[in-house]
C-alpha positions in Angstrom: 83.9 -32.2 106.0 80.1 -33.4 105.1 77.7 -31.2 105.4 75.3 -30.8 108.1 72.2 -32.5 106.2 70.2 -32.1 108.9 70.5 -28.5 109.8 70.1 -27.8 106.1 66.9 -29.7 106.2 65.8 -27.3 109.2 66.4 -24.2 107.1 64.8 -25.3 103.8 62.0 -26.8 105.6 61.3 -22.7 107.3 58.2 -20.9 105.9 58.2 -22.7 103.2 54.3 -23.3 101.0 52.8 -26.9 102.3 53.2 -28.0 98.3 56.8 -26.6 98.5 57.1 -29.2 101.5 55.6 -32.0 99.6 57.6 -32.3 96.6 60.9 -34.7 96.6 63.9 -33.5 97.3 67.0 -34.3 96.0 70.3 -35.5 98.0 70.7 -32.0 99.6 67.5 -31.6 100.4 66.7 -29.4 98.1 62.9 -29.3 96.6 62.5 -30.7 92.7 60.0 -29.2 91.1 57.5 -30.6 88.6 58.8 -29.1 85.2 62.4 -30.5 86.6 64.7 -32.5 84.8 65.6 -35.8 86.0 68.8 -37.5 84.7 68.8 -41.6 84.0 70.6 -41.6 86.7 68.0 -40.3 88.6 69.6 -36.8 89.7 67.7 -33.6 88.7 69.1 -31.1 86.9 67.9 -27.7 88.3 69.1 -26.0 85.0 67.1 -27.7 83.3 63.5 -28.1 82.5 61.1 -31.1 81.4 60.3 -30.9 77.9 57.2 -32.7 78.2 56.2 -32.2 81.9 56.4 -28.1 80.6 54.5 -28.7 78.2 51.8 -30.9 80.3 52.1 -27.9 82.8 51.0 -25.2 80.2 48.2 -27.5 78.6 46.9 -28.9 81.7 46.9 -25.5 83.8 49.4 -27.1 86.2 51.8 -25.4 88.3 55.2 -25.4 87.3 56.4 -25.8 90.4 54.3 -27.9 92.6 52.0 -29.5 89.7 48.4 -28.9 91.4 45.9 -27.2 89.2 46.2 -23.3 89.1 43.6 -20.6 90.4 42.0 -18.2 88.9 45.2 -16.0 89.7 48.4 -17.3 88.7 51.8 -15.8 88.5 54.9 -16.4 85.7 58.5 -15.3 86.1 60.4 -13.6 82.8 62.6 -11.1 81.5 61.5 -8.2 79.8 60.8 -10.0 77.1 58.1 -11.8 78.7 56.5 -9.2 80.3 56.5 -7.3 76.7 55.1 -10.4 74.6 53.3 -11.7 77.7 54.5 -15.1 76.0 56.7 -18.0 78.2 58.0 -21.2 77.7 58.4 -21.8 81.6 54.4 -22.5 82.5 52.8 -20.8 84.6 52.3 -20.9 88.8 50.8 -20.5 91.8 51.2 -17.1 93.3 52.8 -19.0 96.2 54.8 -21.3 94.3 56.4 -18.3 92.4 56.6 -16.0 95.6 58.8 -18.6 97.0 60.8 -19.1 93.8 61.7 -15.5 93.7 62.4 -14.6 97.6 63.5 -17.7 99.9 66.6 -17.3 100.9 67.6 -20.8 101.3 65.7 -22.9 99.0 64.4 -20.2 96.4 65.7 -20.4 92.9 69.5 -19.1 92.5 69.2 -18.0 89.1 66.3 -15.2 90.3 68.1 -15.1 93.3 71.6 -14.1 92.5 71.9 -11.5 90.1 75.6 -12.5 89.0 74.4 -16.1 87.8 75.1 -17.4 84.7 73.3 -20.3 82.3 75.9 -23.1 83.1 75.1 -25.0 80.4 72.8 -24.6 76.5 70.8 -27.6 75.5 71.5 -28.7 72.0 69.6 -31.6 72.3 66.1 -29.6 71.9 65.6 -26.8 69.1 65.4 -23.1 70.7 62.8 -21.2 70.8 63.3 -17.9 69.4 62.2 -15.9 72.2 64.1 -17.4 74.6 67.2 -15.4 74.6 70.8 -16.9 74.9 71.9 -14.3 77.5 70.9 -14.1 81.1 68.2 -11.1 81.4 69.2 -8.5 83.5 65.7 -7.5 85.2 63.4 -10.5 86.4 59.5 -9.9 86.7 57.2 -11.7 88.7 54.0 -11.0 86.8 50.2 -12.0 87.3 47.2 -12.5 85.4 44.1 -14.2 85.4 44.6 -16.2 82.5 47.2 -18.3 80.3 46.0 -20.3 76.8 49.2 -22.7 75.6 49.6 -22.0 72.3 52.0 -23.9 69.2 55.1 -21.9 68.1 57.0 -22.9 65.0 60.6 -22.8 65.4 63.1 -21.9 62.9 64.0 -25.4 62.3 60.6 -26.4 61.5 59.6 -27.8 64.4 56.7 -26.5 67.5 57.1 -26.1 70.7 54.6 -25.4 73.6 54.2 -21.9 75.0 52.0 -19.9 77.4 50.5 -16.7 76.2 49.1 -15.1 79.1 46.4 -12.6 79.5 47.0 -9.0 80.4 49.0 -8.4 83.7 47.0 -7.8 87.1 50.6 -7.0 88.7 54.0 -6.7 87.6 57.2 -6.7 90.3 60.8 -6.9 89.6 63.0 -9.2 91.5 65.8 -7.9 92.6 67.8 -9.9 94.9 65.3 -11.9 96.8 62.8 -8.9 97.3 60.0 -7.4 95.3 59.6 -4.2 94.4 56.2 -2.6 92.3 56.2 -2.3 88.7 53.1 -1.7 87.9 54.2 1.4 85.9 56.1 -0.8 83.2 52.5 -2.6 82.6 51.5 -1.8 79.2 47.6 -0.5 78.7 
C-alpha cells in the first residue's frame, strides 16, 4: 500500500519555521537541508553532509539548515564533546532552525530524535576528523553562543578540514527525546 503523501505533507507542513517550509523536499516530503548530501542521482542522503556546502556554511556564517545568514545568536547541536571543545564540524544555525531539528516530531532529525539510532553508514571517501567520534554520543546538546570563527584543522592524514570553533555558550540544553531540558549547569566558566 502507498503511502498517503498527502496527509504526510499536512503533518510535516505543521508549525514548522517559514525557511523550514521553503527548502526542497525530497520524494516523501521530507525537508533537505542546505549542508545535505545530494546523490548523482539526485536523491539526498540525510546521513550525510555536504563537504563543501559545510564548509561554505561555517565560512560564510550560513545556516546549516536553511542557508540564510545567521544572527547575532546562533545555536549548534553536539555531543559532549562539542560542548567541551566548543569545536564542530556540523556549522552552525538559526536558533529556529536547530529548535526544529531537535523537537518536531514528524519532520525533526531522527538521529537527535531517537535515542536508539545508529550511524548507518562511515564515509571512507573523505578523511575523518579526529574529533568526530565513530560511536553515536549518548547525550545531545543544543548549545548557543554569540559567535563562531571557522577555523583549519589538520587531519592525521595530512590533510584540513573546515571547523567551527564557537564562542563561549549563552545556553546549553540536552535533547532528550524530542524535548529540552536546562543544562546550564554543565557550562564551563
Amino acid at each position: 500500500m502507498a503511502p498517503d503523501t498527502d496527509a504526510i505533507a499536512r503533518r510535516l507542513a505543521a508549525q514548522l519555521p517559514p525557511q523550514i517550509s521553503a527548502l526542497p523536499r525530497d520524494r516523501r516530503g521530507y525537508p533537505i537541508t542546505f549542508v545535505t548530501s545530494i546523490g548523482d542521482d539526485g536523491v539526498p542522503d540525510f546521513s550525510d553532509l555536504d563537504g563543501s556546502r559545510r564548509a561554505k556554511a561555517i565560512i560564510e556564517q550560513l545556516c546549516g539548515i536553511c542557508s540564510r545568514p545567521l544572527q547575532l545568536v546562533r545555536a549548534v547541536i553536539g555531543g559532549p564533546q562539542v560542548v567541551e571543545s566548543h569545536l564542530t564540524v556540523d556549522p552552525p544555525m538559526c536558533v529556529e532552525c536547530a529548535l526544529f531539528a531537535a523537537t518536531h516530531p514528524v519532520a525533526g532529525c531522527p538521529f537527535l530524535l531517537s535515542p536508539n539510532a545508529r550511524y548507518r553508514k562511515t564515509s571512507t571517501a573523505e578523511p575523518t576528523s579526529p574529533l568526530i567520534s565513530e560511536e553515536r554520543a549518548s547525550t545531545f546538546f543544543l548549545a548557543r553562543t554569540f559567535a563562531h570563527d571557522p577555523v583549519r584543522v589538520r587531519l592525521s592524514d595530512g590533510s584540513e578540514d573546515v571547523m567551527a570553533l564557537c564562542a563561549r555558550w549563552t545556553s546549553l540544553e540536552k535533547i532528550s527525546g524530542g524535548e529540552l531540558i536546562d543544562a546550564r549547569h554543565l557550562i564551563s566558566r
